[in-house]
PDB file of N, CA, C and O in Angstrom:
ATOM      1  N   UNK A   1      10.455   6.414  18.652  1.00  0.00           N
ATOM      2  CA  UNK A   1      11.377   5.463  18.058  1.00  0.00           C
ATOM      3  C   UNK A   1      10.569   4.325  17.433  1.00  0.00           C
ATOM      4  O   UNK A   1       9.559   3.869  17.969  1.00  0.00           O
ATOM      5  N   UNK A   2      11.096   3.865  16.202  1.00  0.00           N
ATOM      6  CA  UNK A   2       9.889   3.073  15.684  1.00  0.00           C
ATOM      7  C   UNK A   2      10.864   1.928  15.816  1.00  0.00           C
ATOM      8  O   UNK A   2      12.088   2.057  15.847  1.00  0.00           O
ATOM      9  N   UNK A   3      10.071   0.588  15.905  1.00  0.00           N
ATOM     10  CA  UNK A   3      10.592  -0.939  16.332  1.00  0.00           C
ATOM     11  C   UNK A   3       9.770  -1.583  14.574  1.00  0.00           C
ATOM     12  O   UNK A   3       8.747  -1.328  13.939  1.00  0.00           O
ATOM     13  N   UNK A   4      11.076  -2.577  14.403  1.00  0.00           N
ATOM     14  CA  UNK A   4      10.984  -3.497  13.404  1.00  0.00           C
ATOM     15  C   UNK A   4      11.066  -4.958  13.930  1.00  0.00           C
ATOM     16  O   UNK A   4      11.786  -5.455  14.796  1.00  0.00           O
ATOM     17  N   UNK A   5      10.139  -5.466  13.166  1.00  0.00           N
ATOM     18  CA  UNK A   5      10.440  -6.804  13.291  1.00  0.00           C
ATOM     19  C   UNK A   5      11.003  -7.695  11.947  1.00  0.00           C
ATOM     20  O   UNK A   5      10.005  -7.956  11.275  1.00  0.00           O
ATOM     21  N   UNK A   6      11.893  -8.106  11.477  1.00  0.00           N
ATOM     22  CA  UNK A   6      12.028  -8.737  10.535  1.00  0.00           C
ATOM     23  C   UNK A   6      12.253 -10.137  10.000  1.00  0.00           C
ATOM     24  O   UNK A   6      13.036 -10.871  10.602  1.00  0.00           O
ATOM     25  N   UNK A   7      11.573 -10.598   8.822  1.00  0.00           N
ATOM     26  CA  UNK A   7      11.876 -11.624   8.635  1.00  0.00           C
ATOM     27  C   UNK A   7      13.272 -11.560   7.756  1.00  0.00           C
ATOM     28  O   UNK A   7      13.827 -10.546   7.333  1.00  0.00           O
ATOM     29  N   UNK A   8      13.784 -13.296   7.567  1.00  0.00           N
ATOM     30  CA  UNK A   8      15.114 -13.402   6.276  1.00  0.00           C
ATOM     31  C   UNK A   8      14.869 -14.730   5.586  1.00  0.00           C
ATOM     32  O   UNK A   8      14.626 -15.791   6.161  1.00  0.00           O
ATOM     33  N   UNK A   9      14.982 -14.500   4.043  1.00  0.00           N
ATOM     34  CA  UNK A   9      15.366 -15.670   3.933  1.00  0.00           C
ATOM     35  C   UNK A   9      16.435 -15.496   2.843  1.00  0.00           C
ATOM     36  O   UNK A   9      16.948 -14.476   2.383  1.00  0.00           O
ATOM     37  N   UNK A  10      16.695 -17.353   2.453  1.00  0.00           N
ATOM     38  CA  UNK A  10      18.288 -16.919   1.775  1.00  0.00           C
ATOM     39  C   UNK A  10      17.512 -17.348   0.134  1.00  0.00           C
ATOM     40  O   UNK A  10      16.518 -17.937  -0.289  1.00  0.00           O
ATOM     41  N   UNK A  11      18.729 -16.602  -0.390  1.00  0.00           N
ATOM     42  CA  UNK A  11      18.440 -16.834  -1.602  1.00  0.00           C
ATOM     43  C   UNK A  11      20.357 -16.689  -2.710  1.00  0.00           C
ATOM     44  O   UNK A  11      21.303 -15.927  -2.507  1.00  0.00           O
ATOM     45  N   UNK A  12      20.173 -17.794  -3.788  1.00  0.00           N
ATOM     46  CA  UNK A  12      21.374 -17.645  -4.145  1.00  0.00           C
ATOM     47  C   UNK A  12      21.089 -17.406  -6.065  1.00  0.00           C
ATOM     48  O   UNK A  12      20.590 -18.091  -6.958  1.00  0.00           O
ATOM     49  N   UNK A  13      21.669 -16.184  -5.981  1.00  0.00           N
ATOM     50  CA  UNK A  13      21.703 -15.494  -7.803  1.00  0.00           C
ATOM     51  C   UNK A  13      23.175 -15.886  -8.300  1.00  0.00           C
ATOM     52  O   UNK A  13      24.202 -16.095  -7.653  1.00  0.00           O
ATOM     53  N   UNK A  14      22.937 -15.912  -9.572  1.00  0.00           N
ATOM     54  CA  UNK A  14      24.182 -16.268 -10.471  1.00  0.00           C
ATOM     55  C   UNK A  14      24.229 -15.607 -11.830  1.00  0.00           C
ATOM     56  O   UNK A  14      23.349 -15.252 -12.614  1.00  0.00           O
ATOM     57  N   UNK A  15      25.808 -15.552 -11.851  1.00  0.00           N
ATOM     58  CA  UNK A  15      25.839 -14.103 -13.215  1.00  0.00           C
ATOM     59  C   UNK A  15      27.321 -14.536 -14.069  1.00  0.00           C
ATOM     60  O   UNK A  15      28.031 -15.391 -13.538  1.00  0.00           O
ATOM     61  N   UNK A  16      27.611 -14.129 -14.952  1.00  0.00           N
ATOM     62  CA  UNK A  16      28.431 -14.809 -15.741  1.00  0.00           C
ATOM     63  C   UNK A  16      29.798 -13.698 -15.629  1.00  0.00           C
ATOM     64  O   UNK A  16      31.022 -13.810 -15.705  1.00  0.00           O
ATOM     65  N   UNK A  17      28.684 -12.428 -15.373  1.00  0.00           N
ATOM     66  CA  UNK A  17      29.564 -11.011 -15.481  1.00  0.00           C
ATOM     67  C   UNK A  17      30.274 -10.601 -14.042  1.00  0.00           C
ATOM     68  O   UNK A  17      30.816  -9.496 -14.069  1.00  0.00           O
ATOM     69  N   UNK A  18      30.356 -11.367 -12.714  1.00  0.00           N
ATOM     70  CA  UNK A  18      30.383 -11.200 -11.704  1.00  0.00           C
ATOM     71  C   UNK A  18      30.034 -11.994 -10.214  1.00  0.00           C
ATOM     72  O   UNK A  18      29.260 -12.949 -10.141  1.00  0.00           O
ATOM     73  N   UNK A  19      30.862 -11.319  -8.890  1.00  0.00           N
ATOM     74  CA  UNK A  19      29.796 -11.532  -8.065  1.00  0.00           C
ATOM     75  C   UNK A  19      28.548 -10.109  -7.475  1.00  0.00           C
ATOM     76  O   UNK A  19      27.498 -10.130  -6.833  1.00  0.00           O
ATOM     77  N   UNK A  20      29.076  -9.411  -7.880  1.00  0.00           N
ATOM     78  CA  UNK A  20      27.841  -8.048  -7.832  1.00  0.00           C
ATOM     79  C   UNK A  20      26.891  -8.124  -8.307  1.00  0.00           C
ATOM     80  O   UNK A  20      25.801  -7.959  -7.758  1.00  0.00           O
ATOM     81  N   UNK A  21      27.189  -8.516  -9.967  1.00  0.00           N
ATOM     82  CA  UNK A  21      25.696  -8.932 -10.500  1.00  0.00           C
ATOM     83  C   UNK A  21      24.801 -10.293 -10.205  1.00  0.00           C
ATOM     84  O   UNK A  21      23.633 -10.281 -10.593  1.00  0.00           O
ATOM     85  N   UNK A  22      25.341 -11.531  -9.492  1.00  0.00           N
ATOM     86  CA  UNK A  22      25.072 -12.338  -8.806  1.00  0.00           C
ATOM     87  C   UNK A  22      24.410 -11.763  -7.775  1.00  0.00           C
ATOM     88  O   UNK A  22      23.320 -12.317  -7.629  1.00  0.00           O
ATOM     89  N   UNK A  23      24.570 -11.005  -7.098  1.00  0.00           N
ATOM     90  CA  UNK A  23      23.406 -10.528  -5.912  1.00  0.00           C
ATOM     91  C   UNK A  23      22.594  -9.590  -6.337  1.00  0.00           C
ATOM     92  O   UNK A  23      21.603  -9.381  -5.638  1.00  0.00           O
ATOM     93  N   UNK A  24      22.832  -8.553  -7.917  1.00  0.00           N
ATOM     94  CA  UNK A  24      21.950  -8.069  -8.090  1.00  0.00           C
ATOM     95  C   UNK A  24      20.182  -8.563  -8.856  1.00  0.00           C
ATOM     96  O   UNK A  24      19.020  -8.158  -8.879  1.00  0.00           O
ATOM     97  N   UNK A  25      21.027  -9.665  -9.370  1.00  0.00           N
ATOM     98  CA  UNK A  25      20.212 -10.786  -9.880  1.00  0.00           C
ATOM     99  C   UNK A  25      19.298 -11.340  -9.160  1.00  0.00           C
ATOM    100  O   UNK A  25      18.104 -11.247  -9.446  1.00  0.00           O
ATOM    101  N   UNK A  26      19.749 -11.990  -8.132  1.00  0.00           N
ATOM    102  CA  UNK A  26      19.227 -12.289  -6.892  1.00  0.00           C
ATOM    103  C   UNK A  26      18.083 -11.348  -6.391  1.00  0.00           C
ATOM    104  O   UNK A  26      16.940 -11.786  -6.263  1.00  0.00           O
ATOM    105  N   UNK A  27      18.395 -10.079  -6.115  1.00  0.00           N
ATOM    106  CA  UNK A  27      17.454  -9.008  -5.637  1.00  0.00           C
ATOM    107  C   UNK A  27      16.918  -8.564  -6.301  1.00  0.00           C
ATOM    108  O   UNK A  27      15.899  -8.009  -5.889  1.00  0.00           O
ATOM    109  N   UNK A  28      17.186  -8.514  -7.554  1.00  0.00           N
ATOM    110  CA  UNK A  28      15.740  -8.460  -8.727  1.00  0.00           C
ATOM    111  C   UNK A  28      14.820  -9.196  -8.934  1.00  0.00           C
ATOM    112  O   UNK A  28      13.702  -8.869  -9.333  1.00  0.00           O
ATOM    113  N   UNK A  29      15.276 -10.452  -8.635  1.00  0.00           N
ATOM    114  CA  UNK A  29      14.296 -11.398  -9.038  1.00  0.00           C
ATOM    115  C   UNK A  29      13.077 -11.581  -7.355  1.00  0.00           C
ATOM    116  O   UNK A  29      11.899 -11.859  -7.128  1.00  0.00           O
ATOM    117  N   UNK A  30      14.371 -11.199  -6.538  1.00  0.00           N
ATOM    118  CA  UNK A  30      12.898 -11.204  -5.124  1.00  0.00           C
ATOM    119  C   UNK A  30      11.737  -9.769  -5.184  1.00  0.00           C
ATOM    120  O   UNK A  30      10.522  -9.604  -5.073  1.00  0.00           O
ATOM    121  N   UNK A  31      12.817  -9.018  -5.400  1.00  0.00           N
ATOM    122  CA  UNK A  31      11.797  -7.895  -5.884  1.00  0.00           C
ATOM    123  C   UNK A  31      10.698  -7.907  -6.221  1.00  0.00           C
ATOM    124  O   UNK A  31       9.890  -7.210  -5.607  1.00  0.00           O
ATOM    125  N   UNK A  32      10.249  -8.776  -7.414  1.00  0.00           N
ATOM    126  CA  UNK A  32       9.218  -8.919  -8.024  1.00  0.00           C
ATOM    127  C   UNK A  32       7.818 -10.097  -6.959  1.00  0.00           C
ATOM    128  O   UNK A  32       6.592 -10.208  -6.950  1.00  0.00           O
ATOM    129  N   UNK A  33       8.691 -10.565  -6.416  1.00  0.00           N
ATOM    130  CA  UNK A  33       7.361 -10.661  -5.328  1.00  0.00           C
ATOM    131  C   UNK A  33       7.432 -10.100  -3.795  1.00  0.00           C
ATOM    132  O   UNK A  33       6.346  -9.983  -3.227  1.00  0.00           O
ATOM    133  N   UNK A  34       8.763  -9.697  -2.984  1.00  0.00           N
ATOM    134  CA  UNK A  34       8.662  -9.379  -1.792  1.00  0.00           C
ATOM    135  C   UNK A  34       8.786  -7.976  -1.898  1.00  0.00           C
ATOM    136  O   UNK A  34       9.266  -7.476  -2.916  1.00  0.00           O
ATOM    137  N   UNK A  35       8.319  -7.146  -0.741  1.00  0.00           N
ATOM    138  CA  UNK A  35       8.317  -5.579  -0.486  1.00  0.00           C
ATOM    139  C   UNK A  35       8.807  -5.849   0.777  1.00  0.00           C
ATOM    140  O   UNK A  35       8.588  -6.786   1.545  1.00  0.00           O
ATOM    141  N   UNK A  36       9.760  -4.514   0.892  1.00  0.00           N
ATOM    142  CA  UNK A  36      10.364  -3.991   2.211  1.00  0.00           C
ATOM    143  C   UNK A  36      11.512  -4.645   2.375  1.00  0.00           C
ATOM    144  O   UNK A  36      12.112  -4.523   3.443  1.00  0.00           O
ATOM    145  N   UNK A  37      12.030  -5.469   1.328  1.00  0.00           N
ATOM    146  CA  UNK A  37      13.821  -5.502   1.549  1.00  0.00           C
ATOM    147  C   UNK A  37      14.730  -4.591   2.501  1.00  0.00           C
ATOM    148  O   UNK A  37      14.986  -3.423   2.209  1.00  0.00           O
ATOM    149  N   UNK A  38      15.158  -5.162   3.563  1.00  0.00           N
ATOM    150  CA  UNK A  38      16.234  -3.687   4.166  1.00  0.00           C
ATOM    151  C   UNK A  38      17.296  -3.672   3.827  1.00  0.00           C
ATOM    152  O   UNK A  38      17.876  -2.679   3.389  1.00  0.00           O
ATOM    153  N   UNK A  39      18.038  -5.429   4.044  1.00  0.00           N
ATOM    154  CA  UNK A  39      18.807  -5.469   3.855  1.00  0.00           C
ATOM    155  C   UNK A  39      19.199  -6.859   3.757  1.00  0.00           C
ATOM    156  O   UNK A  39      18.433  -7.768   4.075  1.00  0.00           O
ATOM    157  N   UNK A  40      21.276  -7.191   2.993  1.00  0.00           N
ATOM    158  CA  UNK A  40      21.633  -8.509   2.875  1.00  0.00           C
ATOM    159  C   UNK A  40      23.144  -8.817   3.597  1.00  0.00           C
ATOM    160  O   UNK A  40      23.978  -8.100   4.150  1.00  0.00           O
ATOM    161  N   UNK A  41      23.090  -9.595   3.434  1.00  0.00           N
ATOM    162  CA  UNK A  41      24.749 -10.351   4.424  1.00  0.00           C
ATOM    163  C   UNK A  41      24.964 -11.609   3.186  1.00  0.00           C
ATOM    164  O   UNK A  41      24.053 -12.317   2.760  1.00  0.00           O
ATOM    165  N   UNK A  42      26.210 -11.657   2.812  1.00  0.00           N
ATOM    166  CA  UNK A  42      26.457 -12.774   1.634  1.00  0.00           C
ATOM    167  C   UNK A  42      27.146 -13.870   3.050  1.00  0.00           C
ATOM    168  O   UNK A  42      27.959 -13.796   3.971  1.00  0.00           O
ATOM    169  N   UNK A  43      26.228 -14.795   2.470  1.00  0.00           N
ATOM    170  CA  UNK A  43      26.909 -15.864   3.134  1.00  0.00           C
ATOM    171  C   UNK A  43      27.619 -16.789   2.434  1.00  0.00           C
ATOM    172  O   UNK A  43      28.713 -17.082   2.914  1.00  0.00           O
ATOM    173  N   UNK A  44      27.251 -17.389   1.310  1.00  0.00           N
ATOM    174  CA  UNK A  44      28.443 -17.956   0.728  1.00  0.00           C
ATOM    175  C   UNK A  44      28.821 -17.471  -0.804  1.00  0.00           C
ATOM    176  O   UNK A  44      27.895 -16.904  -1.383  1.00  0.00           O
ATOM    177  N   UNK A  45      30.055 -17.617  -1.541  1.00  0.00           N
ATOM    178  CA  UNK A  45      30.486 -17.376  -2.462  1.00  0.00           C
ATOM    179  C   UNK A  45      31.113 -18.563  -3.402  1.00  0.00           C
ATOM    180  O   UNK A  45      32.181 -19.000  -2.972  1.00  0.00           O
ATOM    181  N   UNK A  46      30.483 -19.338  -4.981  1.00  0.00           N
ATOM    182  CA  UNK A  46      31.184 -19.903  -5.369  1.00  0.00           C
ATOM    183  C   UNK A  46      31.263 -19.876  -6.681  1.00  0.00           C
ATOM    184  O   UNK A  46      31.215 -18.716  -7.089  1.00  0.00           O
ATOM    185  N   UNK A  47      31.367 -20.689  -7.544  1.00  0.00           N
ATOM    186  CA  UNK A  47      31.539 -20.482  -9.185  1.00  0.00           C
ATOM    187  C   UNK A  47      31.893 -21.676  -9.805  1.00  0.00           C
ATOM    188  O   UNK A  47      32.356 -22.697  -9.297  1.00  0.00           O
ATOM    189  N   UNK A  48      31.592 -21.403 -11.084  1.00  0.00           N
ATOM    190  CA  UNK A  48      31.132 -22.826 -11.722  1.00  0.00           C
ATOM    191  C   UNK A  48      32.532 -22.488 -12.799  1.00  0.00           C
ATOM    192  O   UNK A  48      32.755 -21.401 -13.332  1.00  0.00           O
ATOM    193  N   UNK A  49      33.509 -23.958 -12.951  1.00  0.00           N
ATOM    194  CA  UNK A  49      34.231 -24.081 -14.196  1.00  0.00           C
ATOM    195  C   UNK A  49      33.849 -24.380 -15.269  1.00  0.00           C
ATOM    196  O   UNK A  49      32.740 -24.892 -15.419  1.00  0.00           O
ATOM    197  N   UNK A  50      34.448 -24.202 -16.004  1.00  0.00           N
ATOM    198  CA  UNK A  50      34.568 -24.720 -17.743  1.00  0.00           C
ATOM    199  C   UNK A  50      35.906 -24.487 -18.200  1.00  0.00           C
ATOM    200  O   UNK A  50      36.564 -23.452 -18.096  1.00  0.00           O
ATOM    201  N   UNK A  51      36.261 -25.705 -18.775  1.00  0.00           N
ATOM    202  CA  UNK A  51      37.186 -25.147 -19.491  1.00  0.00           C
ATOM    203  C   UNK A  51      38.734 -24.464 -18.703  1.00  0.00           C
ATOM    204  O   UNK A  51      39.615 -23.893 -19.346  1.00  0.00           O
ATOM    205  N   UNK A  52      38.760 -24.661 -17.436  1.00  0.00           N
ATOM    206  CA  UNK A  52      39.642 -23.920 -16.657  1.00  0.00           C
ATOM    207  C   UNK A  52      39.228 -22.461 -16.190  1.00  0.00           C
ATOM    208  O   UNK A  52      39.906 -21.823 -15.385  1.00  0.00           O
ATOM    209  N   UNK A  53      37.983 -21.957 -16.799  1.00  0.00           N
ATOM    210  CA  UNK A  53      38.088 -20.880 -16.076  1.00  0.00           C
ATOM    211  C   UNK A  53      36.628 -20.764 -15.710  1.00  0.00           C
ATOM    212  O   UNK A  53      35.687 -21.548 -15.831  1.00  0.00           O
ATOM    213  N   UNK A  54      36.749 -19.357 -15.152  1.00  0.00           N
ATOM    214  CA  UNK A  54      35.259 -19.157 -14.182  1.00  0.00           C
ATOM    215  C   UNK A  54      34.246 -18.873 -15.347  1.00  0.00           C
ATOM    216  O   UNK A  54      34.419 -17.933 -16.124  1.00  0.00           O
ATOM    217  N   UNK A  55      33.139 -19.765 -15.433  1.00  0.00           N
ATOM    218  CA  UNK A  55      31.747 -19.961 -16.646  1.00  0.00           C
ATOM    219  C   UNK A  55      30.703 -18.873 -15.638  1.00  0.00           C
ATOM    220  O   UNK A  55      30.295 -17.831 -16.150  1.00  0.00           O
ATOM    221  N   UNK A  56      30.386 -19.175 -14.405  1.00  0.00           N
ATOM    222  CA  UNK A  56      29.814 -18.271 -13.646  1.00  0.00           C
ATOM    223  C   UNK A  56      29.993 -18.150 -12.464  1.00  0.00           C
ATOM    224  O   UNK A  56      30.831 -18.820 -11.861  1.00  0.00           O
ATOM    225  N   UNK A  57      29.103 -17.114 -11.812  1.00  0.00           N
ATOM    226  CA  UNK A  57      30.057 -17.041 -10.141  1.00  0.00           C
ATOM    227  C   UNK A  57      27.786 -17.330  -9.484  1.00  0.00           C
ATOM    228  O   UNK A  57      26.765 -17.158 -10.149  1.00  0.00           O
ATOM    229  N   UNK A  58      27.920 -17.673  -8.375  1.00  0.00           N
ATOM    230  CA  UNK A  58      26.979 -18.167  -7.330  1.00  0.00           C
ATOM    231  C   UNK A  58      27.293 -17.603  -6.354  1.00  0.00           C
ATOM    232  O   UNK A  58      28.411 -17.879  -5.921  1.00  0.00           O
ATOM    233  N   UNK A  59      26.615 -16.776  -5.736  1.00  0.00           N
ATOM    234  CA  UNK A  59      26.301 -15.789  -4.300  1.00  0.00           C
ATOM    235  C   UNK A  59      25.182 -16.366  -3.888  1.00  0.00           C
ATOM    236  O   UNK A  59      24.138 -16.308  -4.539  1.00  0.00           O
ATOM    237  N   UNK A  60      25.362 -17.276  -2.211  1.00  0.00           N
ATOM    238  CA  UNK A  60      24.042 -16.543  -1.764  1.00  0.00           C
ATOM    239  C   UNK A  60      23.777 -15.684  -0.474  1.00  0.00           C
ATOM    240  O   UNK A  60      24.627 -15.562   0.408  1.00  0.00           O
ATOM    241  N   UNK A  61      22.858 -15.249  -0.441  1.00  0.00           N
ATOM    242  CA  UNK A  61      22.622 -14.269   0.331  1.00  0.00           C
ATOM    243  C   UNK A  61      21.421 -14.231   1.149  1.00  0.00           C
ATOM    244  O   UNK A  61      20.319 -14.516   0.680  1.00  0.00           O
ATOM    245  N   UNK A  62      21.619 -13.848   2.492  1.00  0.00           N
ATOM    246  CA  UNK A  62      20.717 -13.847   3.566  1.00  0.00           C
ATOM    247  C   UNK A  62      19.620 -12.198   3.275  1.00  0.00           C
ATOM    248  O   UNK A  62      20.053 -11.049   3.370  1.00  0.00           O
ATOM    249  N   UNK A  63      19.009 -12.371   3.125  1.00  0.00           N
ATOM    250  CA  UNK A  63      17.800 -11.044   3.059  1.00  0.00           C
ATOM    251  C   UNK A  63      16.622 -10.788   4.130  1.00  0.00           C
ATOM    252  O   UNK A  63      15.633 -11.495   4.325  1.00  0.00           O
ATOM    253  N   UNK A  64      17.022  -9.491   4.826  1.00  0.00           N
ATOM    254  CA  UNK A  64      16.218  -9.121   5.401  1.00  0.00           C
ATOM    255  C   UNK A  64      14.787  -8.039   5.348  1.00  0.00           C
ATOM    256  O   UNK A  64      14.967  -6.851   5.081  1.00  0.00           O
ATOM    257  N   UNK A  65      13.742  -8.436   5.553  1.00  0.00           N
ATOM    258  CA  UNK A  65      13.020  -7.856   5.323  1.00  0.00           C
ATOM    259  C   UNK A  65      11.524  -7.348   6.469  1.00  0.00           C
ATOM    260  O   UNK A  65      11.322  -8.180   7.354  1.00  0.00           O
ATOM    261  N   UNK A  66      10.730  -6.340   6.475  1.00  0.00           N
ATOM    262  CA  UNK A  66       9.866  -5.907   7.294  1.00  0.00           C
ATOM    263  C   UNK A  66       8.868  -6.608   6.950  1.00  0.00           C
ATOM    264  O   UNK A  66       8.564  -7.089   5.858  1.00  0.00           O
ATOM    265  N   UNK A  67       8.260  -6.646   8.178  1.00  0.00           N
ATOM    266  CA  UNK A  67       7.177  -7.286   8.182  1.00  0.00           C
ATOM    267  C   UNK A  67       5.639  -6.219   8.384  1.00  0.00           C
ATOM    268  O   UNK A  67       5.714  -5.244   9.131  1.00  0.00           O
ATOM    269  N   UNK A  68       4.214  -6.561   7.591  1.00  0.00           N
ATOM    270  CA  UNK A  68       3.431  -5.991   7.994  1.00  0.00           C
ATOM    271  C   UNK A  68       2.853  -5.784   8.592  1.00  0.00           C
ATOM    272  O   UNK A  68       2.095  -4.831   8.415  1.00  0.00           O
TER     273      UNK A  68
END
């Protein structure tokens, strides 16, 4: 049985098209410097007006990841 230890930290993406692409945003952009993502938990959800309606949406998200 193999044992993990993991670290998390949070991070919050924003998308004009969504909140999906708000976290995919998010995990692209950690991508490019962290390895071994497992996994995320959204902890908060919000969005920016204009005009009366939603201009963009803000996810952030808790990320877990392995350690070496």
């Amino acid at each position: 049985m193999s044992h993990h230890t993991y670290k998390h930290i949070e991070l919050t993406g924003s998308s004009e098209q969504g909140i999906e692409a708000a976290v995919d945003n998010a995990l692209a952009k950690a991508a490019e410097s962290l390895h071994g993502m497992r996994w995320f938990e959204v902890t908060d959800t919000r969005g920016h007006i204009e005009h009366g309606r939603v201009a963009h949406w803000q996810v952030t998200i808790k990320v877990g990841f392995t350690l070496d």
